[in-house]
Biopython code that builds the backbone (N, CA, C, O; Angstrom):
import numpy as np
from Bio.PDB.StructureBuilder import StructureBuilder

atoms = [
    (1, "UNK", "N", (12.175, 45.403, 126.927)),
    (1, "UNK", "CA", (10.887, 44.822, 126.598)),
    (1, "UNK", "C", (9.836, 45.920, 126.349)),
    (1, "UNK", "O", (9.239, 46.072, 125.283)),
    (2, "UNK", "N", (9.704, 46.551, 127.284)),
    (2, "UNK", "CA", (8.825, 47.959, 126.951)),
    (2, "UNK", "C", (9.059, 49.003, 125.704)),
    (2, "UNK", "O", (8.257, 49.548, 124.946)),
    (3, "UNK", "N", (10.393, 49.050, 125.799)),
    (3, "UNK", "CA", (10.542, 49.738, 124.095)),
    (3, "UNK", "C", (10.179, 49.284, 123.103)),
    (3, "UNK", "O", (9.614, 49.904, 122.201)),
    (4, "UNK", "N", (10.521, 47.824, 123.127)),
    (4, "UNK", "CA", (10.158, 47.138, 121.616)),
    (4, "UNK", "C", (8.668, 47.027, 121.719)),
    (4, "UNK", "O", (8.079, 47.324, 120.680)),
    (5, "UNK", "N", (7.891, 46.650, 122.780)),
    (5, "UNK", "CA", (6.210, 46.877, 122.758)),
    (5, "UNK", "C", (6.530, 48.386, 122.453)),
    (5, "UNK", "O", (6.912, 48.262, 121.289)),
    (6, "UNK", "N", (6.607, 49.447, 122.671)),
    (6, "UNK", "CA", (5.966, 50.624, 122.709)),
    (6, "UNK", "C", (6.108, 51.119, 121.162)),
    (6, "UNK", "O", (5.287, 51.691, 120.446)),
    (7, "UNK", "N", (7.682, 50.618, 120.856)),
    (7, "UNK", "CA", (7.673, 50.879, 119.246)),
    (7, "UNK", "C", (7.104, 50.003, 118.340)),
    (7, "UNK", "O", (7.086, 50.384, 117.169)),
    (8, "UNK", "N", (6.604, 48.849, 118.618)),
    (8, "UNK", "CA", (5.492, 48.176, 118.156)),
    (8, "UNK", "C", (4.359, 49.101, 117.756)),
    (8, "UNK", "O", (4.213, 49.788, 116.745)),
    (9, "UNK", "N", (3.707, 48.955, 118.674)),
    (9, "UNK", "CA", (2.485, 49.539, 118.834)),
    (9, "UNK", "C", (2.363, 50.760, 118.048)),
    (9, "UNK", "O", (1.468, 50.925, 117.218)),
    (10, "UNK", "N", (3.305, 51.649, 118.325)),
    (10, "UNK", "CA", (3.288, 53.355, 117.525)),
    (10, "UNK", "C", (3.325, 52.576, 115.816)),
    (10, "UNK", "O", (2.432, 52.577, 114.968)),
    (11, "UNK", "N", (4.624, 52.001, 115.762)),
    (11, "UNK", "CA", (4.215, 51.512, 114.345)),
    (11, "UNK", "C", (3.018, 50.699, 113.936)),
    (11, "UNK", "O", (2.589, 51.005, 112.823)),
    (12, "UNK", "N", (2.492, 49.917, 114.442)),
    (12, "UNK", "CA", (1.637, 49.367, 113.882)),
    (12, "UNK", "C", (0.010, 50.819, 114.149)),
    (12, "UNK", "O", (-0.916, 50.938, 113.348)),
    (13, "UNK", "N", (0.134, 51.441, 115.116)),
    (13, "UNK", "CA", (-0.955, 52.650, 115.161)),
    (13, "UNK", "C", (-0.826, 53.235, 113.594)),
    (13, "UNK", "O", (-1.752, 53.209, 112.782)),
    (14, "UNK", "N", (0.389, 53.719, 113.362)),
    (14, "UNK", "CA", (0.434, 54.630, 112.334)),
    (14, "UNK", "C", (0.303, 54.033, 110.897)),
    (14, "UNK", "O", (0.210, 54.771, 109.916)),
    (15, "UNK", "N", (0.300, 52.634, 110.806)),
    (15, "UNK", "CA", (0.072, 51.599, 109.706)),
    (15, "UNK", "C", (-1.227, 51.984, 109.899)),
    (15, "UNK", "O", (-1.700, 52.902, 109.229)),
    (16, "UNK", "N", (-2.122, 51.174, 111.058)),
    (16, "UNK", "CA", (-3.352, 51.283, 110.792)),
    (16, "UNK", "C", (-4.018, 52.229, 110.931)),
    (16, "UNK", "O", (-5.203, 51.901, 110.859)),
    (17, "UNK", "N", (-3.825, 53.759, 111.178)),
    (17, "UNK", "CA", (-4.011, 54.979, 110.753)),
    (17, "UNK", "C", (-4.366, 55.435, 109.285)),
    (17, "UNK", "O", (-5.351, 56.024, 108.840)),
    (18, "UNK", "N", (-2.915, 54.830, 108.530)),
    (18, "UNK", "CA", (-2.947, 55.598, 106.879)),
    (18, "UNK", "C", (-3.451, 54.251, 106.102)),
    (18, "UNK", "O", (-3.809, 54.307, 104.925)),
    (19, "UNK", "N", (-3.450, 53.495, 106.568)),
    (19, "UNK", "CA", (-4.923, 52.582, 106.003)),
    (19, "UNK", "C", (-6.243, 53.198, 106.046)),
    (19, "UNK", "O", (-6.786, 53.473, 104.976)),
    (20, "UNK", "N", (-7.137, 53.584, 107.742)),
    (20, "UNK", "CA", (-7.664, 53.824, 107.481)),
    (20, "UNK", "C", (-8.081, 55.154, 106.821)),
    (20, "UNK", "O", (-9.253, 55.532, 106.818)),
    (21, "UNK", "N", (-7.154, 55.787, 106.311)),
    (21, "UNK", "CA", (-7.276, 57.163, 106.020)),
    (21, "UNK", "C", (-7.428, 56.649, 104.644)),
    (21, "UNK", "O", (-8.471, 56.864, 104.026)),
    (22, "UNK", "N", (-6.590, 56.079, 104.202)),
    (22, "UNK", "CA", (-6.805, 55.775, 102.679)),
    (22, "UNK", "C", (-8.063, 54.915, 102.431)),
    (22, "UNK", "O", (-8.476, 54.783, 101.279)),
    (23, "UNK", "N", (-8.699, 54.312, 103.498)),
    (23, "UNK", "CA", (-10.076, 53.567, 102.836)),
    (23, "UNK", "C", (-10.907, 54.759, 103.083)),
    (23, "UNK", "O", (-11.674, 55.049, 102.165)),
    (24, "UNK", "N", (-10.917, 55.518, 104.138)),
    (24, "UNK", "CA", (-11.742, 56.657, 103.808)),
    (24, "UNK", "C", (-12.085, 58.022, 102.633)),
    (24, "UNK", "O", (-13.079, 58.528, 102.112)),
    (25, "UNK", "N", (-10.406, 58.239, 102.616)),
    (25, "UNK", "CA", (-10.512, 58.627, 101.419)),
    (25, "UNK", "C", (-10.911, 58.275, 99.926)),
    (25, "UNK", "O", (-11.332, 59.051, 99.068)),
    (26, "UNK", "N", (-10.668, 56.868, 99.824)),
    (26, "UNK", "CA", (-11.130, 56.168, 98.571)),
    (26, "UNK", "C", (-13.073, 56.381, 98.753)),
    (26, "UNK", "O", (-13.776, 56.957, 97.922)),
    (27, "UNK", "N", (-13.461, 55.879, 99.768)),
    (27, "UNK", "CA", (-14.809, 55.827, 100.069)),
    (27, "UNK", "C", (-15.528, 57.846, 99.757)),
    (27, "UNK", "O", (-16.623, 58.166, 99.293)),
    (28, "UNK", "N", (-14.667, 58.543, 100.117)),
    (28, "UNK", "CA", (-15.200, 59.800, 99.836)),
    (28, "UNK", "C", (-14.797, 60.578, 98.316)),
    (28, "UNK", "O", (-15.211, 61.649, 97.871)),
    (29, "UNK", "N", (-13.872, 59.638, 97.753)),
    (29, "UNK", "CA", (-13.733, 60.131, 96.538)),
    (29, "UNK", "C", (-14.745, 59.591, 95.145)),
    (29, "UNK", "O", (-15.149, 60.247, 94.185)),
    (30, "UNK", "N", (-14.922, 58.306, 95.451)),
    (30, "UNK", "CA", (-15.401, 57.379, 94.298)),
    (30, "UNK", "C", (-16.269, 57.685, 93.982)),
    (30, "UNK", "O", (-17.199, 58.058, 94.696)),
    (31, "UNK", "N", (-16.235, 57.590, 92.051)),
    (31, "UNK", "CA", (-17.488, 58.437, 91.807)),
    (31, "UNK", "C", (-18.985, 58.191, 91.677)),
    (31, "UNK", "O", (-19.861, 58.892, 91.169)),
    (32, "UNK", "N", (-19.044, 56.876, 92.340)),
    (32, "UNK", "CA", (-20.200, 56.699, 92.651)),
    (32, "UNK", "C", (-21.174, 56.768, 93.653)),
    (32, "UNK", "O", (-22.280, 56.235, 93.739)),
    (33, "UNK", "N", (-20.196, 57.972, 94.838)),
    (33, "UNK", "CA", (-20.951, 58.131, 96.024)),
    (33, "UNK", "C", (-21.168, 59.839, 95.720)),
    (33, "UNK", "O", (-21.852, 60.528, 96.477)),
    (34, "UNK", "N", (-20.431, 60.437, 94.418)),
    (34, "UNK", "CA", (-20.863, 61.840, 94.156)),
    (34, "UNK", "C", (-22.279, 62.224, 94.501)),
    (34, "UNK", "O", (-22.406, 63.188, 95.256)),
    (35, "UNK", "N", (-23.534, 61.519, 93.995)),
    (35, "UNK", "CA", (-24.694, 61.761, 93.782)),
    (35, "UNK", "C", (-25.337, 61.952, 95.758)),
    (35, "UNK", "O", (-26.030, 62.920, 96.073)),
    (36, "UNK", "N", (-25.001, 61.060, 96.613)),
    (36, "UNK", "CA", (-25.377, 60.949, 97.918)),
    (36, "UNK", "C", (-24.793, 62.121, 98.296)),
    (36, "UNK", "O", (-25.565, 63.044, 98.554)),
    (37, "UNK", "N", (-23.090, 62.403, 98.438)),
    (37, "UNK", "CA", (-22.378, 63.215, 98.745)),
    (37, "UNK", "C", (-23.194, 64.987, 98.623)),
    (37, "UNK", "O", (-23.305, 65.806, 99.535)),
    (38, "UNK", "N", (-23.753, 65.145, 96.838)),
    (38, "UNK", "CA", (-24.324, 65.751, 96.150)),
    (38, "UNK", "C", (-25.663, 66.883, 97.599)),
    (38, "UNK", "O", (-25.857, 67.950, 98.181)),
    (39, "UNK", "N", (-26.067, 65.688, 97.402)),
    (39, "UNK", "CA", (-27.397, 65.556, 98.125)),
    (39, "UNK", "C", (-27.647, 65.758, 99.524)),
    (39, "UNK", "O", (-28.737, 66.150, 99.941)),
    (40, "UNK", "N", (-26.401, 65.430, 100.454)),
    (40, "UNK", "CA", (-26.195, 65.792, 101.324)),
    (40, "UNK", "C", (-25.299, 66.970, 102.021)),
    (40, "UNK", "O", (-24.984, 67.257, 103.175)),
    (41, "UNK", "N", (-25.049, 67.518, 100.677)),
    (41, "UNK", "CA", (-24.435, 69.144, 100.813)),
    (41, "UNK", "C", (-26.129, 69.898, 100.142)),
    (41, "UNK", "O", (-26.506, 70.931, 100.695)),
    (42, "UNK", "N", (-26.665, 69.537, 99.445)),
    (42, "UNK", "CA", (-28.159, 70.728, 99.085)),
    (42, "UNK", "C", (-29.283, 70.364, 100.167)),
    (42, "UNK", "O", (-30.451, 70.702, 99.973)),
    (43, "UNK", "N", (-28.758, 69.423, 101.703)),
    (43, "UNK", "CA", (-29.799, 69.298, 102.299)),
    (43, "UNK", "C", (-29.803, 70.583, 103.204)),
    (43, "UNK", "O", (-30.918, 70.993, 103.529)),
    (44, "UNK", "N", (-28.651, 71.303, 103.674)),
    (44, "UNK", "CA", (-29.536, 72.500, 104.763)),
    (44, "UNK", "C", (-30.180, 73.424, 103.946)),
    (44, "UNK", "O", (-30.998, 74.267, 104.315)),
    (45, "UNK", "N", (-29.752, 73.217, 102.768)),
    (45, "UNK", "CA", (-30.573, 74.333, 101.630)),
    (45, "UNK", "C", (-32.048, 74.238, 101.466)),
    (45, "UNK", "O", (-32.814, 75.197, 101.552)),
    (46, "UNK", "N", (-32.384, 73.013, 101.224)),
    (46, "UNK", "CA", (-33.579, 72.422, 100.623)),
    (46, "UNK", "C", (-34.736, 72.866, 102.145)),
    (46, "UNK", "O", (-34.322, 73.029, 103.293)),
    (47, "UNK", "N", (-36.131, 72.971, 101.717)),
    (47, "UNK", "CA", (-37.456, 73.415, 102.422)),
    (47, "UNK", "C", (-38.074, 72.521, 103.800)),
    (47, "UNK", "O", (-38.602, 72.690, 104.899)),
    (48, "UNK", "N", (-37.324, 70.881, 102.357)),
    (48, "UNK", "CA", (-38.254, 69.759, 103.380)),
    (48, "UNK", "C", (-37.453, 69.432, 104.192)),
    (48, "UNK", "O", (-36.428, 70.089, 104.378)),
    (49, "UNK", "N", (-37.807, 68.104, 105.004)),
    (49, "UNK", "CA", (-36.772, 67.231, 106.084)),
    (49, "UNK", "C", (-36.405, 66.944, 105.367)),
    (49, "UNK", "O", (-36.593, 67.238, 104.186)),
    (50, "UNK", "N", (-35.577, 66.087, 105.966)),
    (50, "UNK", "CA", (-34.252, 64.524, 106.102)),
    (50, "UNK", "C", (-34.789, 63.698, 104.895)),
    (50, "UNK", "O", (-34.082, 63.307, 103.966)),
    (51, "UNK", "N", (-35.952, 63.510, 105.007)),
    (51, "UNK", "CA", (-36.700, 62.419, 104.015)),
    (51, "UNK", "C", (-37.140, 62.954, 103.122)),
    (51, "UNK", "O", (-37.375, 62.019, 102.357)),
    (52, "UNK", "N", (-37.348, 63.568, 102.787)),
    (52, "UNK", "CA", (-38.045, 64.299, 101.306)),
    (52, "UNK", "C", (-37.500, 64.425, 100.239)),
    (52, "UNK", "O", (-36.531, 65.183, 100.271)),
    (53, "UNK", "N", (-37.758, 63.934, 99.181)),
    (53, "UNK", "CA", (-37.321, 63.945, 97.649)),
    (53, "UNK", "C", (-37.425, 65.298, 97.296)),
    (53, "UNK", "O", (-37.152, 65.660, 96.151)),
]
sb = StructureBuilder()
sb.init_structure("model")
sb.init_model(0)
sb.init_chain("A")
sb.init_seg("    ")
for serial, (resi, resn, name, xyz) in enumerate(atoms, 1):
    if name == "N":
        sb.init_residue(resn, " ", resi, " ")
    sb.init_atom(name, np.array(xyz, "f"), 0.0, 1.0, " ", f" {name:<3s}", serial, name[0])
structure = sb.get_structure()
């Protein structure tokens, strides 16, 4: 009984692992989050705060 829970569980961990790896990755690739992404790599650069255009 404990094996089949334990190998349950590892499999279903590692399912829902490379799911969420793949929604993350989709979410950090798409090219419509370039511009935020953009913006939040020239922020330690930039003069002003957090908020500043």
């Amino acid at each position: 009984m404990y094996e089949a829970l334990s190998s349950f569980a590892q499999t279903g961990g590692l399912i829902y692992f490379v799911v969420m790896f793949g929604v993350a990755l989709t979410y950090a690739l798409w090219p419509r989050n370039q511009e935020t992404f953009d913006k939040a790599a020239r922020l330690p650069l930039s003069d002003g705060g957090p908020g500043d255009e």
